[in-house]
N, C-alpha and C positions, 0 to 999 in steps of 0.2 A: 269450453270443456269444464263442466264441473267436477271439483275433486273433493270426498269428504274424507275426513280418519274419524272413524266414532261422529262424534258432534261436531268437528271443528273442520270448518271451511277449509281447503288449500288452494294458496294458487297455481296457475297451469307450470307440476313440474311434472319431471318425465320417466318412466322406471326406465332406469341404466340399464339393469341387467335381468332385460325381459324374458332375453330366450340365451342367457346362459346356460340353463340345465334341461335337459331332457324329459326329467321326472324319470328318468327307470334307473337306478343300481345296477352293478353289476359286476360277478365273483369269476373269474376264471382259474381255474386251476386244472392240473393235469393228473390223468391215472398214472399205476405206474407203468403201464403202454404206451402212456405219451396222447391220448384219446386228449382231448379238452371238454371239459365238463362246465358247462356256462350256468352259472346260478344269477337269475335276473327275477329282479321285483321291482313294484313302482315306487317313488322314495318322495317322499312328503317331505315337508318346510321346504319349500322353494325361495331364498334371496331370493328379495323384491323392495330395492332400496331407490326412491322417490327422489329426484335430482332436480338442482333450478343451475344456471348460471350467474356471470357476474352480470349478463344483460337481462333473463330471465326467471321468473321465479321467485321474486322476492316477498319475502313474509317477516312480519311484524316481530319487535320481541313477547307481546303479547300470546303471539300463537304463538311460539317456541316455548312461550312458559305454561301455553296448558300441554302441548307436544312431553315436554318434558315431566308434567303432574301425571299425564300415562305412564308415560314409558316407567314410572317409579312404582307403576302398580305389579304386584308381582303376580305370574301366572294369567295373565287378563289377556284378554282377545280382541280385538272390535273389528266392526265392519269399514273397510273400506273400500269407496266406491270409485269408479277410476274407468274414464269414459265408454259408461255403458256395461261395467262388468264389476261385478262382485267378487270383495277375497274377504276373506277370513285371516287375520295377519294378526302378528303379534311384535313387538318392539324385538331388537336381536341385542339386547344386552349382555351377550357375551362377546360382541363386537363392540366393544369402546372407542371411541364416544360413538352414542348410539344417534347421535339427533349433529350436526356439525351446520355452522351458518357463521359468518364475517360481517361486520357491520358494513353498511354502505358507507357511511360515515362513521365512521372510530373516531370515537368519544368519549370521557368520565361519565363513568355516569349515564350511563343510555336509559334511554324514557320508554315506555312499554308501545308505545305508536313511531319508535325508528325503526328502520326497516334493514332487515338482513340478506346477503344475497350468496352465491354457492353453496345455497342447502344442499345438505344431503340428509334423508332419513332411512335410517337401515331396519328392513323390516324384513318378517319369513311368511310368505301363503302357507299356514297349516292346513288349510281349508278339507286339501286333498285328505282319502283316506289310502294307506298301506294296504295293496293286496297281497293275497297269499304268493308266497316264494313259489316261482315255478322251476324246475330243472331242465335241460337239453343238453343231451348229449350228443356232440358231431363227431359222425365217423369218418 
């Protein structure tokens, strides 16, 4: 399985939390008859944070250090590709630390070719667009 973010190769890690969200919002509140009035839209940035373990997944500090030259770009987007399907994602740096990996071997001094393993990268599909708010009301 190939996996790219922008330019930069990944190896086979896994999105954690693929089908945590639904995509749709959603407002409940009551008249004052007690009616429930459902305000539902589709809700864009979907989490979509890219996971390896301590067996699998292991990436370079290399590529955490261009992982990390993105994620410092502010407002920036890129494509990534993710078997067979395209997002439109963006870094979620209001989730600190946005990018997380362990040396395989902890060491002074790590070299840009040792390898790291329980990545985690926290990203958002903005891809999607907001549609219009619809209302429903149940009688």
């Amino acid at each position: 399985m190939a996996i790219t973010l922008g330019a930069v190769a990944l190896p086979d890690l896994i999105i954690d939390n693929e089908f945590g969200l639904s995509g749709i919002q959603a407002v409940v509140k009551f008249s004052l008859g007690g009616t429930p009035l459902i305000f539902e839209q589709e809700r864009g940035g979907k989490p979509l944070d890219l996971v390896g373990t301590a067996d699998s997944g292991w990436i370079t500090k290399a590529t955490l250090l261009s992982l990390r030259a993105m994620a410092s770009v502010p407002r920036a987007t890129y494509l990534l590709s993710y078997e067979n399907t395209n997002y439109t994602v963006r870094f979620r740096n209001e989730s600190q630390p946005v990018i997380e990996a362990e040396p395989v071997l902890p060491r002074p001094n790590q070299e840009v070719d040792d390898w790291y393993a329980n990545v985690r990268i926290k990203l958002m599909d903005v891809g999607g667009s907001a549609a219009t708010a619809t209302t429903t009301t149940t009688v």
